[in-house]
N, C-alpha and C positions, 0 to 999 in steps of 0.2 A: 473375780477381780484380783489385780495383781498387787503383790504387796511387796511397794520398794522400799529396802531397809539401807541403811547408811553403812559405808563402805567404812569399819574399824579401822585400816590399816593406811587410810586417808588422813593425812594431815588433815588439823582444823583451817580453816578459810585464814585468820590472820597470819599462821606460821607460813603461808603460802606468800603473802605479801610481803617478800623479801627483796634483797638487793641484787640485781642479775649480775654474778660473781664471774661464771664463766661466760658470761654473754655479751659482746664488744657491741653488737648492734644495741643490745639494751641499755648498755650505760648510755651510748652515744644516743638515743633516743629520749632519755633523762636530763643529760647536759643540757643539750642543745632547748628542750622544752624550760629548763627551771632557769637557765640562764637567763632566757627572755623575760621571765615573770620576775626574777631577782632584778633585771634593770627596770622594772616597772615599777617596785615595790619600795627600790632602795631612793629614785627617782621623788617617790609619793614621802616618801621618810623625810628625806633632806630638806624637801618644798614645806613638808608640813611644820616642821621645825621653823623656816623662816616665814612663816604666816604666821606661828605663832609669838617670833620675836618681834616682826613689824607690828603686830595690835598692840603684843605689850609696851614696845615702845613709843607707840602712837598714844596708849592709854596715861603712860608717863609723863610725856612731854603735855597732853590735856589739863590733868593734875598740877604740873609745876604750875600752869598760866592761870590754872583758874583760884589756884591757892592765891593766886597775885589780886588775880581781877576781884577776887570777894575779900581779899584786904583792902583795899583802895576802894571800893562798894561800903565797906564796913565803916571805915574812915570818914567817907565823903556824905555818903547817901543818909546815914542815922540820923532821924531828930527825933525828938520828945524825949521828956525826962521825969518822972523815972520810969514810963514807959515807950522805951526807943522803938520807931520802925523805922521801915525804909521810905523814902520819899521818892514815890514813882517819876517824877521830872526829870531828878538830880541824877536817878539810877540809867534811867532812857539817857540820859544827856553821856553819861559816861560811859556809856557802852557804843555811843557812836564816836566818841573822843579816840578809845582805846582802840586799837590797832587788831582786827578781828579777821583774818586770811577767811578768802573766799569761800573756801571750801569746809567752812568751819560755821557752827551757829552758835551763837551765846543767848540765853534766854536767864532772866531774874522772876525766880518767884516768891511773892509773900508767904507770912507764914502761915496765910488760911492757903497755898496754893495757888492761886491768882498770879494770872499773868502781871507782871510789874512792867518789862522792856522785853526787847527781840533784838535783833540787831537785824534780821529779813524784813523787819517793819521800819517803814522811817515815819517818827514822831515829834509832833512840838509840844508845846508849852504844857498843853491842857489835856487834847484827845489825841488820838494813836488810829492809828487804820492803815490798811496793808491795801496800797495804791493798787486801782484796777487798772485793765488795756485801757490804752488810749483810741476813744470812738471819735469818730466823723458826726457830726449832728444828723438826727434823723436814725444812726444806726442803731439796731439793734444790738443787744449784747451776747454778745460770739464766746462769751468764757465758755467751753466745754463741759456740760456736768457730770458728776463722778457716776457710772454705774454704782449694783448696790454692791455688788463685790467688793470696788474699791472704796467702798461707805464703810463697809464690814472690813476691811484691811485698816482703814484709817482711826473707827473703833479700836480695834484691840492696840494699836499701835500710840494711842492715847491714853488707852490703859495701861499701855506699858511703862510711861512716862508718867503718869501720876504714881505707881507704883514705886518709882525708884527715885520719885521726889520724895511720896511718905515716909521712905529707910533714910535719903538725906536729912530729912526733918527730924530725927530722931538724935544729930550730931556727931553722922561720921560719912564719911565719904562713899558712894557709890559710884564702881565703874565697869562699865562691863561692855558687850556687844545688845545691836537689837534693831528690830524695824521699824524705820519712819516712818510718815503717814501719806508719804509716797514711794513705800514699797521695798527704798532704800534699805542696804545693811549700813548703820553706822555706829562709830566708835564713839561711848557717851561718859561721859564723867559728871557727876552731881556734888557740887561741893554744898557743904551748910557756910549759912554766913551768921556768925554767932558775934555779939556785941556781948564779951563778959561771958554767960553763961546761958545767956537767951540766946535763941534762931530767931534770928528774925525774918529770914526766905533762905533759898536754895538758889545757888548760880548754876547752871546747864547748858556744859559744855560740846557740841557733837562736830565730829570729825565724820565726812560723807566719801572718803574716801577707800572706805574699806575694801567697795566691789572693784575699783580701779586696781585695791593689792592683791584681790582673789584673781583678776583679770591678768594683772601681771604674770602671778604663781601660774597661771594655765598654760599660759604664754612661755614662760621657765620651764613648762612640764614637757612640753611639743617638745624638746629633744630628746629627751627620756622616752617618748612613747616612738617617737622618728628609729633610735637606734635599739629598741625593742620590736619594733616592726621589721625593720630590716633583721632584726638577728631570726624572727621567726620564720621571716618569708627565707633568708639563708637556710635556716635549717627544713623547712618542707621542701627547698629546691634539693637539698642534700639527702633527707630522707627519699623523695622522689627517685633522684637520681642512683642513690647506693641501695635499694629495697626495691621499688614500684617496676622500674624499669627489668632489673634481674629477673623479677619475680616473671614479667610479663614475658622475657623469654627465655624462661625455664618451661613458662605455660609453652607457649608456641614450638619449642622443641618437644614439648609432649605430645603437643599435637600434630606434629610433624611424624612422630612415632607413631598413632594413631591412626592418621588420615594417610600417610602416603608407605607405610608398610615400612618404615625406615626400622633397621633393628638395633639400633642404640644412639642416645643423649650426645655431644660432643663442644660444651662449651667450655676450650682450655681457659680463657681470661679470667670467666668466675669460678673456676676448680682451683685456679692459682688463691682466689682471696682465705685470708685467714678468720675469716668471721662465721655464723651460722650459714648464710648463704653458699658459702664456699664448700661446708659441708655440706649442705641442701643438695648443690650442686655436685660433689664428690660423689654424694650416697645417691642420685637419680642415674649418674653415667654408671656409676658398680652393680645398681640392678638392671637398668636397660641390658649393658653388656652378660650381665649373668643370664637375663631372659635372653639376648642373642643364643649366648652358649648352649642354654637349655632345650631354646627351641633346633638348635643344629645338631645337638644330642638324640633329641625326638628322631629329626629327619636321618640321621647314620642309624637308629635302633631300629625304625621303620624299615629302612633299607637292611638291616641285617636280617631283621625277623622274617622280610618277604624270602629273603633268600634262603634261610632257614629252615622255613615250613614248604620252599621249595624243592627242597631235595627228598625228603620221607613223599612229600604228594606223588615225586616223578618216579621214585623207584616204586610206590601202590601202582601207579600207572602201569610201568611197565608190566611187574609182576601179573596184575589184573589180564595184560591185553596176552602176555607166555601164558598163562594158566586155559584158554581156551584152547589153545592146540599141544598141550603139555599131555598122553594120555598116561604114563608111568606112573606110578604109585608114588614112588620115590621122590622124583624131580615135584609131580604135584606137591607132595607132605612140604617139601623143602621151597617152594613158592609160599604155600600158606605160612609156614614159616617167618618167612621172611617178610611179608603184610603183617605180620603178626607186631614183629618187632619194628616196623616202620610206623605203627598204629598206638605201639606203644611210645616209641619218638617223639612221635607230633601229638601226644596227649601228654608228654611229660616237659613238651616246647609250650604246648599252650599255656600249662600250668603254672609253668618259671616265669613265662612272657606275662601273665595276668599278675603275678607277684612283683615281678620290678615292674609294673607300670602302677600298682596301687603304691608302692614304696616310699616315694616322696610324697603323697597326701598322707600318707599315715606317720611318716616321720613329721607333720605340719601341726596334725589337727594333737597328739600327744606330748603333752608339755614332759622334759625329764622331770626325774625325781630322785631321791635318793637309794641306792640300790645295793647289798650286798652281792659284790658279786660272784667271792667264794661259796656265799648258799645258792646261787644261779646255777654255777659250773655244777656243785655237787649235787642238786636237781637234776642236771640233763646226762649227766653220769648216770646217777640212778636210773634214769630211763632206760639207757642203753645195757646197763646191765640186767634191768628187768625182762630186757626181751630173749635175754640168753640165759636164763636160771632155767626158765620149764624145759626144755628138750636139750640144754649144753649142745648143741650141734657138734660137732668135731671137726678143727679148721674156723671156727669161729675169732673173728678180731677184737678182743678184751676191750675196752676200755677204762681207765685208769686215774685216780686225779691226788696232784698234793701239793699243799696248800700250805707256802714255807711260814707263815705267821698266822696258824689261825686262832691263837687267845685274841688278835686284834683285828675286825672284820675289814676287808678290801670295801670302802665305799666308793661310787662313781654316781657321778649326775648323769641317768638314762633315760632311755627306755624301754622296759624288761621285756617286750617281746620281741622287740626286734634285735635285742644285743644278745638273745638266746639264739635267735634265729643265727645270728653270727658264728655260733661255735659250733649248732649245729650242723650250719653248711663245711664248718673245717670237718668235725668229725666223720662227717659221710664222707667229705673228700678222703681224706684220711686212712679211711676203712676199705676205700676202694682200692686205692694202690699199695695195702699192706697184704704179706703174703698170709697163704691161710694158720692159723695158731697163731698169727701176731697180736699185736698189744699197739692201739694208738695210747701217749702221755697227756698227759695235762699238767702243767706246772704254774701254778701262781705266787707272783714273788711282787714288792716293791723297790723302785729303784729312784732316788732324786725326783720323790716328788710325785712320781704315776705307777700305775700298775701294770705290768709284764705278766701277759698271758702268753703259753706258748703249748704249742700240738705238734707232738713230733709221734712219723709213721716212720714203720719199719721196709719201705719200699721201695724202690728203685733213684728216686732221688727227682728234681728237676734239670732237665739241661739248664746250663747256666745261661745262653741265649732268651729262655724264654722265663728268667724269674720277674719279669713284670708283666710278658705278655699273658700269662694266664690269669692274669685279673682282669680284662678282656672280655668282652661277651660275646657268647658262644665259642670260646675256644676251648677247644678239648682236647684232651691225649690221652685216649683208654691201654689202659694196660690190657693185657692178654688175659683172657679166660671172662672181662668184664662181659657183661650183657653190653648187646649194643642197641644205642638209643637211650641207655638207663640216666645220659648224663647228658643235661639241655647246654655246659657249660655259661651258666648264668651264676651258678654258685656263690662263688667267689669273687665276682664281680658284684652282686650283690653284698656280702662281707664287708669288701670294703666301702661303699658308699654308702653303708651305715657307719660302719667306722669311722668315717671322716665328716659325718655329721656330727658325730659324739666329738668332735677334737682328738681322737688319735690320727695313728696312724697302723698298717699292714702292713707287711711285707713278709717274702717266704725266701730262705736259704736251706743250704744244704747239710746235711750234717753228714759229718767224717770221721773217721777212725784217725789211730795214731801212725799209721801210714798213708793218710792222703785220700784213701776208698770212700766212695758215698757211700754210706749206710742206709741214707731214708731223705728225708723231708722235713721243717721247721715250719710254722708258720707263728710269725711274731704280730700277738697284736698286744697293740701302745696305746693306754689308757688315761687322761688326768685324775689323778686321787683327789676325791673331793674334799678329804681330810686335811690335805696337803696345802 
């Protein structure tokens, strides 16, 4: 079983939920989202604040009338002495006298609680009762009864109201919100009516218009949600259109790459935009086009290599079909000969040919790293020299290295086998065109920032026509006395397209005397210091 551990070098999840700094589609997808929820919010703020002023004010203006009505209650209605109550007649009677808005209830209770008056009830002299429908003789009675729901709603809603006569009863005002016993929210005020320092009942006053001011605020709200809709439906039209849409044909030009063999991306509108998309768009046309290049790179390597391995096949061939009627000792020797070294060709074509075709996976799959590349160089130096200590051949090409700063090491971001393979495709080059007893150099120096490696042979020089074409594949120019077929000319064209993955740069000039003569060969390769 596999055991997955947690990536150290991972930010935690919160430091992750940041503000997208460089990211224009993310702010713009932020705005446009909190903007909407801000008009909704600030919408509900404003509304809720004038809900809250209208009750207070409703609860106010209750208060001022009922202070009135349970003085003039207090005044009128009190008899007995010296224990005063209320006279339920006198109190009924003045509560239909007194000016009581529709929408409004006034109710008098004793001080056991007991209903006194109503003003929803019309009473005379003696008894009180809340008039029924008016029936036809004969009919039956049509009042609707309560389910037990609204039995159990009208319960607690009477509980409610004896509760907040009990706090009246005690000699101070109660006002607040609450449900009638028809379901209603209303605005209630309970004033005590005190003669002296005795209650002698509770005046209760309800305002039924509350749901009509939450109906209102709803009503007040529909704008705020109107131009919060809109702002959202604007901004999914705009995310749509600036995201959804791009996205879909970026798709569809992939898949155009895809399905109809097209070799590269080409939408200038969205490469123009400055946003992620825009890069999306930048970076899918720069690699279609680089797979374009890479794969029309294949097709001319293809074409070279058939060509290539064409010419060593045609001279085996020939050699093969002269050796049958060849019978001379000599001319034979000098046939095998020459199959010998056309055998040697095309095994030393195949070999270079399998090396630059693995060259870009292997450049893929190894990440650089940090490299000395002064102890590189003096490694493949030492190679070179080790092969020349047992026998010192005579005529043998020295190889040589120095190194203008080594108390402080040349680093580079590589990869160390392929950036050796670099020097050592210079120094073979190198060895081949130096004459016999020469000395290929090595010099490592720093310059603004990068490293300066340079391979200078003591050998005929480059024509100056050809100091780029021989970075070229398969171009070769053997000097005299070379073995032939020894050189697939792949070398150096290899060289440099390592190089140029690493961010240098190659290049090879002449080197001359102080009268103008070519003496030899340079080859310049341009490194970044990673120190630098």
């Amino acid at each position: 079983m596999a055991i997955v551990t947690a990536n150290p070098d991972r930010p935690p999840f919160w430091r992750r939920l940041r503000w997208p700094r460089g990211s224009r589609l993310g702010r713009l997808i932020v705005i446009l989202n909190v903007l909407a929820l801000t008009i909704v919010i600030v919408g509900a703020l404003v509304l809720n604040e004038l809900r809250s002023g209208l009750v207070n004010a409703r609860i106010d203006s209750l208060t001022t009338q009922g202070e009135l009505i349970a003085k003039v209650v207090d005044q009128l209605a009190t008899v007995g002495d010296p224990e005063p109550a209320l006279d339920p007649y006198v109190a009924s009677q003045l509560l239909q006298v007194l000016f009581i808005p529709r929408n409004q209830r006034a109710r008098l209770f004793d001080a056991q609680g007991k209903t006194l008056a109503d003003s929803f009830v019309v009473a005379d002299r003696v008894d009180w009762k809340v008039l029924p429908p008016a029936r036809k003789p004969g009919e039956k009675d049509a009042t609707p009864r309560k389910t037990p729901r609204e039995e159990a709603r009208a319960e607690r809603a009477r509980r409610a109201l004896a509760n907040e006569i009990a706090q009246a009863m005690k000699g101070r005002a109660v006002a607040g919100t609450r449900m009638s016993e028809d379901g209603e929210r209303v605005v209630s005020v309970s004033i005590p009516i005190q003669h002296v320092r005795a209650v002698l009942g509770v005046l209760t006053l309800e305002a039924g218009d509350v749901d009509e001011i939450i109906s209102a605020e709803r009503k007040a709200l529909l704008p705020f949600i109107v131009v919060a809709m809109t702002a959202i439906l604007i901004s999914s039209v705009l995310l749509h259109r600036l995201i959804a849409v791009p996205v879909q044909r970026l798709a569809r030009a992939a898949d155009h790459v895809r399905l109809q063999g097209a070799r590269a991306i080409s939408l200038p509108d969205l490469a123009r935009r400055s946003d992620e998309l825009g890069d999306l768009s930048r970076s899918l046309e720069d690699m279609t086009h680089s797979l374009s290049e890479r794969m029309d790179a294949i097709e001319r390597f293809a074409a070279d290599v058939a060509h290539e391995i064409k010419n060593p096949l045609t001279s085996i061939r020939s050699a093969i079909e002269t050796l049958d009627i060849v019978s001379e000792p000599a001319a034979r020797a000098r046939l095998l000969a020459i199959l010998q070294q056309d055998v040697n060709r095309l095994d030393r074509l195949v070999t270079d040919i399998s090396n630059a075709s693995r060259l870009d996976a292997e450049l893929s799959r190894e990440h650089p790293k940090a490299l000395d590349l002064g102890r590189l160089l003096t490694e493949v130096v030492g190679l070179y020299e080790a092969q020349l200590r047992p026998g010192e051949a005579p005529g043998s090409v020295r190889v040589s290295l120095r190194v203008a700063d080594p108390a402080h090491p040349a680093v580079i971001l590589a990869r160390e086998t392929p950036i050796g393979q670099v020097f050592r495709n210079l120094i073979d080059n190198a060895r081949s065109f130096s004459p016999a007893g020469g000395e290929v150099r090595i010099h490592l120096a720093r310059a603004r920032g990068r490293l300066i490696a340079t391979v200078e042979d003591d050998g005929p020089g480059i024509p100056p026509d050809n100091l780029e074409t021989i970075f070229e594949r398969f171009y070769t120019s053997r000097p005299k006395g070379r073995a032939f077929g020894s050189n697939s000319g792949l070398g150096l064209s290899i060289a440099r397209q390592i190089v140029e993955a690493h961010g240098g740069v190659i290049r090879a000039e002449n080197r001359k005397a102080s009268d103008g003569a070519v003496i030899g060969a340079r080859f310049i390769v341009d490194l970044p210091d990673a120190h630098a």
